[in-house]
C-alpha positions in Angstrom: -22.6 -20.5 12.5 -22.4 -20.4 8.7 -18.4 -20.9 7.4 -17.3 -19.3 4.0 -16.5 -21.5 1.5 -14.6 -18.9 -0.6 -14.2 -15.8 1.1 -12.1 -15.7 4.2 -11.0 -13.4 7.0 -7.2 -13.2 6.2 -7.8 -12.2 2.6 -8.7 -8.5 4.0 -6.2 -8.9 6.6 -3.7 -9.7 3.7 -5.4 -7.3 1.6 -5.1 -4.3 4.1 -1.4 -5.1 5.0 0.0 -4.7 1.4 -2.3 -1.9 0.3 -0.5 1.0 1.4 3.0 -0.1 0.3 2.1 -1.7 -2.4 0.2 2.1 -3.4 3.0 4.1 -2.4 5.5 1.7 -4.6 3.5 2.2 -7.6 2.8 6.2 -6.9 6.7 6.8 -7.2 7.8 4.3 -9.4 4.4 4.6 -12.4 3.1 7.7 -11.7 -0.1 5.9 -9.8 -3.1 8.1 -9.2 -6.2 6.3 -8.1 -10.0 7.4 -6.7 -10.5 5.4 -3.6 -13.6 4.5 -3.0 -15.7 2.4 0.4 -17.8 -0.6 -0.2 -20.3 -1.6 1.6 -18.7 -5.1 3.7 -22.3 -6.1 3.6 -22.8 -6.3 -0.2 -21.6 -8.3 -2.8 -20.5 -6.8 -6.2 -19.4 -7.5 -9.4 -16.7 -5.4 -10.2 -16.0 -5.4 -14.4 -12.9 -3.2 -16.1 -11.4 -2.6 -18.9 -8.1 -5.0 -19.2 -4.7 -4.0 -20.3 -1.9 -6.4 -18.5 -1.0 -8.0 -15.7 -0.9 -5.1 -13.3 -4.7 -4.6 -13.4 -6.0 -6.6 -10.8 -3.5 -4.7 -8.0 -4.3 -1.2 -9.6 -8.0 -2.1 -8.9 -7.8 -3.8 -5.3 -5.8 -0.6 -4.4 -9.2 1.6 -4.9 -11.4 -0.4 -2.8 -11.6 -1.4 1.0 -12.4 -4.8 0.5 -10.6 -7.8 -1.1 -11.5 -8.4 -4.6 -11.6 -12.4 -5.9 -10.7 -11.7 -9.3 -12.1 -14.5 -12.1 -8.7 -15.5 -13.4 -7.5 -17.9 -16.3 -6.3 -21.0 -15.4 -3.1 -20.2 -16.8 -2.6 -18.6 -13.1 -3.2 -22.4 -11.7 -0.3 -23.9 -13.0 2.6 -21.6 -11.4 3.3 -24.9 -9.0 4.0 -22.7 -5.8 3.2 -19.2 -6.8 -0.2 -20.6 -7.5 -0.8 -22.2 -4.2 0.6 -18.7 -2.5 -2.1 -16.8 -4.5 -4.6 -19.2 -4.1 -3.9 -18.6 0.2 -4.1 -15.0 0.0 -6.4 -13.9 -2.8 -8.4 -16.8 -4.0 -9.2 -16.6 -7.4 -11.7 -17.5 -9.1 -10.5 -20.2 -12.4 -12.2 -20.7 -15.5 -11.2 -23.2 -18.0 -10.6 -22.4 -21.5 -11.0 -18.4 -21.1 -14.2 -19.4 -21.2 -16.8 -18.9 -17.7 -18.5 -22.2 -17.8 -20.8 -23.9 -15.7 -18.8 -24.4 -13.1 -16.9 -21.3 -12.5 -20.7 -19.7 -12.3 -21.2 -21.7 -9.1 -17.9 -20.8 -7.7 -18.5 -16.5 -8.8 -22.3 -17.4 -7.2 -20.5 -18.6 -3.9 -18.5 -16.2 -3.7 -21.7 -13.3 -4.1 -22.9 -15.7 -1.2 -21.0 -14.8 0.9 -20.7 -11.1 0.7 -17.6 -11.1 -1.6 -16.7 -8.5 -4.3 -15.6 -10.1 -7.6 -13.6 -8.8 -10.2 -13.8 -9.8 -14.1 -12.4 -8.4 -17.0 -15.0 -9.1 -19.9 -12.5 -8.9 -22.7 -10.9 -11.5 -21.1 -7.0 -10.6 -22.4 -5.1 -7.7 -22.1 -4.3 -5.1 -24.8 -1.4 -5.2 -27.2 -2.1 -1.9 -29.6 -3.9 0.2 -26.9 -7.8 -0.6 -27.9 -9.8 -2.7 -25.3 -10.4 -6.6 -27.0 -13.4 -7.8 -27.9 -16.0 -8.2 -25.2 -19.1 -10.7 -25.9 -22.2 -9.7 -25.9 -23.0 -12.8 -23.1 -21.8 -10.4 -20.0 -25.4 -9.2 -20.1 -26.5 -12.6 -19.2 -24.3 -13.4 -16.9 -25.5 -10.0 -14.7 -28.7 -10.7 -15.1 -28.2 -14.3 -13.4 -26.0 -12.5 -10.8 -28.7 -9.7 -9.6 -25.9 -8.1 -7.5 -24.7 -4.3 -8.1 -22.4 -4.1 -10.8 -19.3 -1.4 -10.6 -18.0 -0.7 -13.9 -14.2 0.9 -13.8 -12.0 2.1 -16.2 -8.1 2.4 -16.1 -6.9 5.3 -18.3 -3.2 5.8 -19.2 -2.1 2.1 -17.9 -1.1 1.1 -21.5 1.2 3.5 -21.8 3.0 2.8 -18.4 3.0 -0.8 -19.0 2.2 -1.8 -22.6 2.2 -5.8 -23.1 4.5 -5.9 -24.9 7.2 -4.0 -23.5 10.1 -5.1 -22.3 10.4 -2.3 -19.4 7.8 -0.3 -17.4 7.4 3.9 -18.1 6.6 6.2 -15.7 3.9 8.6 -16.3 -0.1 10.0 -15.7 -2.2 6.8 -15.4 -5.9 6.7 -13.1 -8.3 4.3 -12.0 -11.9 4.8 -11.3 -15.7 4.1 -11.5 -17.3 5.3 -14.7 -20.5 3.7 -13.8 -22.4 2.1 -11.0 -25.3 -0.2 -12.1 -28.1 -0.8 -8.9 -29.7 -3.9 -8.7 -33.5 -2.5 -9.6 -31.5 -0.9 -12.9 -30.9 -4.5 -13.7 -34.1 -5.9 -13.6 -36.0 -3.2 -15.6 -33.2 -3.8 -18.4 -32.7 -6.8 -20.9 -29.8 -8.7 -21.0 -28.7 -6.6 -24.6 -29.6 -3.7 -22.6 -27.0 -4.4 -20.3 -24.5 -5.8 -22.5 -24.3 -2.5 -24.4 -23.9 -0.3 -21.3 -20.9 -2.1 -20.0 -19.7 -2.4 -23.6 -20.0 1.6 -24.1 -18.5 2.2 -20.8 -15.6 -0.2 -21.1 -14.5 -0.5 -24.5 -11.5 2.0 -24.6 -9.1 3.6 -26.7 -5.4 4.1 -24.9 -4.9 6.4 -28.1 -8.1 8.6 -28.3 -7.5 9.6 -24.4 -4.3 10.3 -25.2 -5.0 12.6 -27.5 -7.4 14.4 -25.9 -4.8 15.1 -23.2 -1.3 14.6 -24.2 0.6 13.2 -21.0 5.0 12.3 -21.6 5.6 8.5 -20.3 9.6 8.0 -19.9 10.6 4.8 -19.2 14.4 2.7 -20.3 14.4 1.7 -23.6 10.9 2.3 -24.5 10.2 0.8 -28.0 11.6 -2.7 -26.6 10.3 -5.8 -27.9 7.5 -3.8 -29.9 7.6 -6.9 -32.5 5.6 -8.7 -29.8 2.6 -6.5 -31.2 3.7 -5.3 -34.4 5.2 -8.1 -36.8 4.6 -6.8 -40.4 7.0 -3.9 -41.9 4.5 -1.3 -43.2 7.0 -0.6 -45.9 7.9 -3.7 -47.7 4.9 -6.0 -45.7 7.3 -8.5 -44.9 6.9 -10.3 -41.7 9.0 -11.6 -39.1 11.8 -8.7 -40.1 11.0 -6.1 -37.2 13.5 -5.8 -35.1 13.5 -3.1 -31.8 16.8 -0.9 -30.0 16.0 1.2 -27.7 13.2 3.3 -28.6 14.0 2.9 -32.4 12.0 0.3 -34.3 12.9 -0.9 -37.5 12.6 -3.3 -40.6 16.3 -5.8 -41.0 14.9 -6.3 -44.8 14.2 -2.5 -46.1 15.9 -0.9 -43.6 12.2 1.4 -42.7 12.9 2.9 -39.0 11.0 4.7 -36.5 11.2 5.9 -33.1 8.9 5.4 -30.5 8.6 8.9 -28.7 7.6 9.4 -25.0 3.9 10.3 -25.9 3.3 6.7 -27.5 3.5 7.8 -31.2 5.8 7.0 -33.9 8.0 10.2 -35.6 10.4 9.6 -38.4 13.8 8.4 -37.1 15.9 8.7 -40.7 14.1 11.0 -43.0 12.1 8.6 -44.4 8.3 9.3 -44.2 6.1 7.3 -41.3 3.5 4.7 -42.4 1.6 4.8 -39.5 1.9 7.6 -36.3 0.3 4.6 -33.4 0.4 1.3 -33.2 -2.8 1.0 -33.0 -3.0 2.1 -36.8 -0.3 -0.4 -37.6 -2.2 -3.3 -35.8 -5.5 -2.2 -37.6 -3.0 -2.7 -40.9 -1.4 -5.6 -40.4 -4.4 -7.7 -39.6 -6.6 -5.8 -42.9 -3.4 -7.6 -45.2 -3.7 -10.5 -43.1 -7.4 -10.7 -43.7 -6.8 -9.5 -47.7 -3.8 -12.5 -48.2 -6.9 -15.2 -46.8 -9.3 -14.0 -49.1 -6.7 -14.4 -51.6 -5.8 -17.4 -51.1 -2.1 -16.4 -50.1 -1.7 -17.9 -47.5 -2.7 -21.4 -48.3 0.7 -23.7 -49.3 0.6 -27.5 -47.9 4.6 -27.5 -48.2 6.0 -23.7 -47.1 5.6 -22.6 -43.3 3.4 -19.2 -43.0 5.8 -18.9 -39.8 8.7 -19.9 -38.0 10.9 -19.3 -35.1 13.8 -21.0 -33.5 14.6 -22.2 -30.1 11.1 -22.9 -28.8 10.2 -24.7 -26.2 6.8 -26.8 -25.8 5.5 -27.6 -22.4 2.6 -29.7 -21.3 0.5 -27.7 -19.0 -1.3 -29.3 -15.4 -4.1 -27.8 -13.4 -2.1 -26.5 -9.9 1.3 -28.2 -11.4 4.5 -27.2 -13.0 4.2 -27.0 -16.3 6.2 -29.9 -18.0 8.8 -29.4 -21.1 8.6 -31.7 -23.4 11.7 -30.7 -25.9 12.9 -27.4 -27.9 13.0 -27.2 -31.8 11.8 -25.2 -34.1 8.3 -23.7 -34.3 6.3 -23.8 -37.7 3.1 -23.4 -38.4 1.2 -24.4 -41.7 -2.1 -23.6 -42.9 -3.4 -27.2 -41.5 -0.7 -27.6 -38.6 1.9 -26.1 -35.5 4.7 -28.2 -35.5 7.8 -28.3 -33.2 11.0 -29.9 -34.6 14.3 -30.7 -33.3 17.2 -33.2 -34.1 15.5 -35.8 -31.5 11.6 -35.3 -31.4 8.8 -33.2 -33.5 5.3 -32.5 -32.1 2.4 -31.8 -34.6 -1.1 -30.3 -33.8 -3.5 -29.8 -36.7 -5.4 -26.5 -36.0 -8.6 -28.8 -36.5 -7.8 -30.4 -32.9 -7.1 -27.0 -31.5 -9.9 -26.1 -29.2 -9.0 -22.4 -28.5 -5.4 -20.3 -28.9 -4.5 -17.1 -27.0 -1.4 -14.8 -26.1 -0.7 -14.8 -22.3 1.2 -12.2 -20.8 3.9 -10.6 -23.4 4.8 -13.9 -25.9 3.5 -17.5 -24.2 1.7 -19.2 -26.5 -1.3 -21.2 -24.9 -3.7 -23.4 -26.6 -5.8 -26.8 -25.7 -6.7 -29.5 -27.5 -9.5 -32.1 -28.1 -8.3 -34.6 -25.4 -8.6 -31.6 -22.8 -4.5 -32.0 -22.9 -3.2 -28.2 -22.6 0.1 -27.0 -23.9 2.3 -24.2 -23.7 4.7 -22.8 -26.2 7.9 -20.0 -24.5 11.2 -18.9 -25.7 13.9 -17.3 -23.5 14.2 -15.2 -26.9 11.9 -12.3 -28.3 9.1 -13.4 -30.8 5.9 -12.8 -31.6 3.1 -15.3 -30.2 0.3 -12.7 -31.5 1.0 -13.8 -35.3 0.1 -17.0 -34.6 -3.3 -16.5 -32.7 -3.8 -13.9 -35.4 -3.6 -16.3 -38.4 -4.7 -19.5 -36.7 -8.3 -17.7 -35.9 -8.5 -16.6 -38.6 -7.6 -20.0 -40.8 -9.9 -21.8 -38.3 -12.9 -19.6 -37.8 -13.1 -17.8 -41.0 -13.6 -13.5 -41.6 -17.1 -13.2 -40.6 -16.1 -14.6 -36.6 -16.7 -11.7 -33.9 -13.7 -10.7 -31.9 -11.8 -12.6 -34.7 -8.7 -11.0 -34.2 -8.9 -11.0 -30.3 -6.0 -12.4 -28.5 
């Protein structure tokens, strides 16, 4: 008798205990309303959506009758504990890097092995301004090597529930379900482009354009909370590091520019003054069009003056399946050639030529690796923004013609 590797029987036995709680907590508390749908036990699937925060993996599980082994960044592997209790009950799938290598292909083919549904989110990150992140062109590839049916799903109205960057949940009209179901024969009559276009078209949303086609309230506690995660640049005087958030007013400490987030997701004056931008979506789109402007420029570029900083940091070495380690807390600086990390005791430096890859995780953890493999992690118990860095580091390192150069 053949024994899974991967898949196991108390992940549906886990998964079919906490479904209809876990459903009726979100219902009541986030305005939950999902299309269930029955797969087939017999059948693998790949199961791709569009990504905007933590939440998503749960929304998803909660529409289908099977467990789903979601491909998961191996920031999820270094929780000590939690990671061990996730690994028990859900088994994820890790890649290294945010990148699906060769050996996370073997684990995702395993798992198709064996019957098991698995869940990926192209884009790879969730969304801070509302639009789905840049998905690569490779997904096509990685189907066609697959041959399985593919389920493509969409979340609409999450963002606004549960935006990144918020420091509190709202309560309002989101949905979950399948936009498009791709058949095995579809996937060998179409190219690997072919295929990476379809599940691009179908997944790369707008929070903002649904939400405008269908105006739905979201109320929530202090909604415009910790909006400088996202949005770090005043409109009004472009100064950065000077937004500041208070309930569901957001304004500038330097020119005093204020707005107030309302409880459709859209800025509306606050104190007369007139509003730069109605979304933040159209003040992300901004912020990183100066950003990009200041490069060509040459703004940016000073060997002695810090494009950023921020105070009480703390830098942790990061282990696979281990708690991450702090190493000490200064103050974080980053120059056009270099992060550093000083305090009294101890400084760190990294030049962004040994960086291998930077992203955001969850609201404002900074996460980047290195040449020597090492892997690091940068945290404050205090509100900053860690998307200014990934912003300006890509784009000093790769340059204004990369692809998905401001994802995150």
């Amino acid at each position: 008798m053949k024994t899974n590797k991967h898949t196991k029987v108390r992940h549906n036995i886990i998964a079919n205990i906490l479904r209809p709680p876990v459903h009726l907590f979100f219902k009541l508390f986030f305005g939950l309303n999902l299309t269930k749908y029955k797969l087939d036990k017999n059948q693998p699937y790949l199961i791709l959506s569009n990504h905007i925060g933590g939440y998503d993996p749960i929304f998803i599980s909660l529409s289908f009758n099977q467990p789903i082994y979601y491909v998961a960044s191996d920031h999820l592997f270094r929780l000590s504990f939690i990671s061990k209790i996730l690994k028990f009950c859900f088994a994820p799938i890790p890649i290294s890097k945010t990148m699906i290598d060769i050996k996370s292909i073997r684990h995702i083919k395993s798992v198709a092995s064996e019957n098991g549904c698995i869940g990926l989110f192209p884009s790879g990150n969730g969304s801070f301004n509302g639009e789905e992140a840049y998905i690569s062109p490779a997904i096509g590839k990685l189907v066609k090597l697959l041959n399985i049916p593919v389920i493509l799903y969409n979340l609409q109205g999450l963002y606004f529930c549960t935006p990144r960057w918020a420091a509190h949940h709202s309560k309002g009209c989101f949905n979950g379900k399948i936009v498009r179901q791709i058949e095995v024969e579809e996937i060998k009559n179409y190219s690997s482009e072919q295929l990476s276009d379809i599940i691009i078209t179908n997944l790369k949303t707008s929070a903002y354009e649904t939400q405008k086609a269908n105006m739905q309230p979201y109320k929530g506690r202090n909604p415009a909370m910790y909006l400088e995660r996202a949005l770090y640049t005043c409109p009004h005087c472009h100064s950065r590091n000077t937004m500041q958030s208070k309930n569901d007013i957001f304004y500038c400490t330097k020119c005093n520019y204020s707005v107030k987030y309302n409880t459709f997701g859209f800025f509306e004056s606050e104190n007369k003054n007139s509003v730069c931008f109605d979304s933040i979506i159209m003040w992300d789109n901004w912020q990183k069009e100066l950003l990009l402007k200041e490069y060509k420029n040459d703004i940016l570029f000073n060997k002695d003056t810090p494009l950023y900083t921020d105070e009480k940091i703390k830098l942790f070495s990061c282990f696979y399946m281990k708690k991450n380690v702090l190493l000490h807390t200064g103050v974080l600086k980053l120059f056009y050639d270099r992060i550093e990390i000083v305090s009294d005791t101890k400084s760190s430096i990294f030049y962004l030529a040994d960086i291998l890859e930077i992203q955001a995780i969850l609201g404002q953890i900074l996460q980047f690796s290195t040449q020597d493999g090492s892997f690091y992690e940068i945290k404050s118990d205090f509100v900053y923004s860690a998307l200014k860095y990934v912003h300006i580091i890509n784009l000093i390192k790769n340059g204004e013609g990369q692809s998905g150069l401001f994802s995150v």
